[in-house]
N, C-alpha and C positions, 0 to 999 in steps of 0.2 A: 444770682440767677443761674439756674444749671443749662448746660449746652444741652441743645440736640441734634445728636446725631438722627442723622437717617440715609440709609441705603436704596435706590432705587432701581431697581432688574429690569434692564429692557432687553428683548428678546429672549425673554426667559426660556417662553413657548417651545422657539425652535430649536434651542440648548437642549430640551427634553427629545424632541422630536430626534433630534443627531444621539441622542443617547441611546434613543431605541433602534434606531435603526443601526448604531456603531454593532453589534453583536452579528448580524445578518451580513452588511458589507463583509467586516472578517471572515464568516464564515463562508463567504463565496468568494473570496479571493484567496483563502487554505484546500478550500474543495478545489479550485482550480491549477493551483500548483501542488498538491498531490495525486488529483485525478492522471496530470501529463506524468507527474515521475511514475506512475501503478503502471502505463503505456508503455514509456521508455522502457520499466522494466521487463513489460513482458515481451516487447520485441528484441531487448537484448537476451533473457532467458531463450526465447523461442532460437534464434541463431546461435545460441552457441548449443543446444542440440541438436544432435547427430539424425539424420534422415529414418534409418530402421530398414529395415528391409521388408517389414508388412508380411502379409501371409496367403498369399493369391490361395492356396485351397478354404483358408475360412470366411476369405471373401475380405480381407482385410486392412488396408491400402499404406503406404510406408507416410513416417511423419504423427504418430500415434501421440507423441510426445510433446508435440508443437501445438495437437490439435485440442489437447487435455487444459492446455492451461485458458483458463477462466477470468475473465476480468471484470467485476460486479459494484459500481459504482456504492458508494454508501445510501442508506435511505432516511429521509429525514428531513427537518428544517432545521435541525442543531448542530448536525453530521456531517463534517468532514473528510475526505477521504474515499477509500475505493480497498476491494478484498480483492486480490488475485491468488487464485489456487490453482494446482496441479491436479486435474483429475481424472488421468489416464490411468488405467488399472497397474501398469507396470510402472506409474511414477513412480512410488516408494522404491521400488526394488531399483530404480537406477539411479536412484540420490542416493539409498543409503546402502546397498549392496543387501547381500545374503549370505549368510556362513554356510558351510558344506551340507547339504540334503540329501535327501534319497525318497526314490517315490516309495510307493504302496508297496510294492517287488523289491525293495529294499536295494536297488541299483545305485551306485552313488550319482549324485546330478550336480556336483562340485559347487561352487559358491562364485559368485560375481560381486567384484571388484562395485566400492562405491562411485560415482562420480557425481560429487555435489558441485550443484551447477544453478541449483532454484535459489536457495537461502542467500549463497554467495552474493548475488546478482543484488535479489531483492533487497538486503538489505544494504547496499551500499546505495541503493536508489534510495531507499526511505529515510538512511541518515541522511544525502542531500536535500531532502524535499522537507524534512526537519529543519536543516540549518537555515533554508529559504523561508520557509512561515516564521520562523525567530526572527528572523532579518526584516521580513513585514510588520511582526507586530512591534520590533522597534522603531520600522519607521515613520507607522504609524502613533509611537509618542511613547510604549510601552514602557518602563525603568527598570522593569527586571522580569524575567521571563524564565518560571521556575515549572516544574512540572514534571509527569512521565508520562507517555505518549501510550503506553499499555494499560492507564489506567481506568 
């Protein structure tokens, strides 16, 4: 006479139910420790530029640089994360400088020195806010955690 096996699943339900819901938990515990490092970052970008001297005849006021940068949470219920951008019209020209010009009158108006100060910043915040979501989703059971974060 042949055996019988048989398997019985109890609690199956709520095995399903954690499953659905394991994708959302993660994703609000990544949104939340890269939300704080996009912060971190842009208060430490913000302090390490320089005040500006502004421009009282165009009505213009010093700190142009601090006031540019943007910080725009991700959108979504799959989205993690946050975009901070620079978007004071002279940002470009003080991250990454200018070569020698000349106006219209062909006068020369010399070139300005880079001082990168945005990328520098930001990305050593987003490498640690990487290393911390890896470290979550190992702790949360993960076995290998492969991937590319630009992708």
């Amino acid at each position: 006479m042949a055996k019988r096996l048989e398997v019985a699943w109890t609690g199956l339900g709520e095995f399903e139910k954690a499953l659905e819901d394991l994708p959302k938990h993660l994703i609000e515990e990544a949104n939340g420790i890269l939300l704080k490092s996009a912060q971190d970052a842009k208060a430490a970008i913000a302090a390490a530029y320089p005040l500006g001297p502004g421009n009282k005849r165009k009505g213009i006021a010093p700190g142009g640089l601090k006031r540019g940068l943007v910080l725009r949470p991700a959108r979504g219920r799959t989205f993690a994360g946050a975009v901070l951008r620079q978007r004071a019209p002279h940002g470009s020209i003080y991250e990454n400088g200018t070569e020698v010009r000349e106006n219209k009158a062909g006068q020369n108006r010399g070139f300005s020195k880079p001082h990168p100060t945005f990328w520098p910043i930001a990305n050593a915040h987003l490498d640690a806010a990487i290393r911390a979501v890896v470290d979550r989703l190992y702790a949360h059971g993960a076995a290998e955690v492969t991937g590319d974060i630009a992708a």
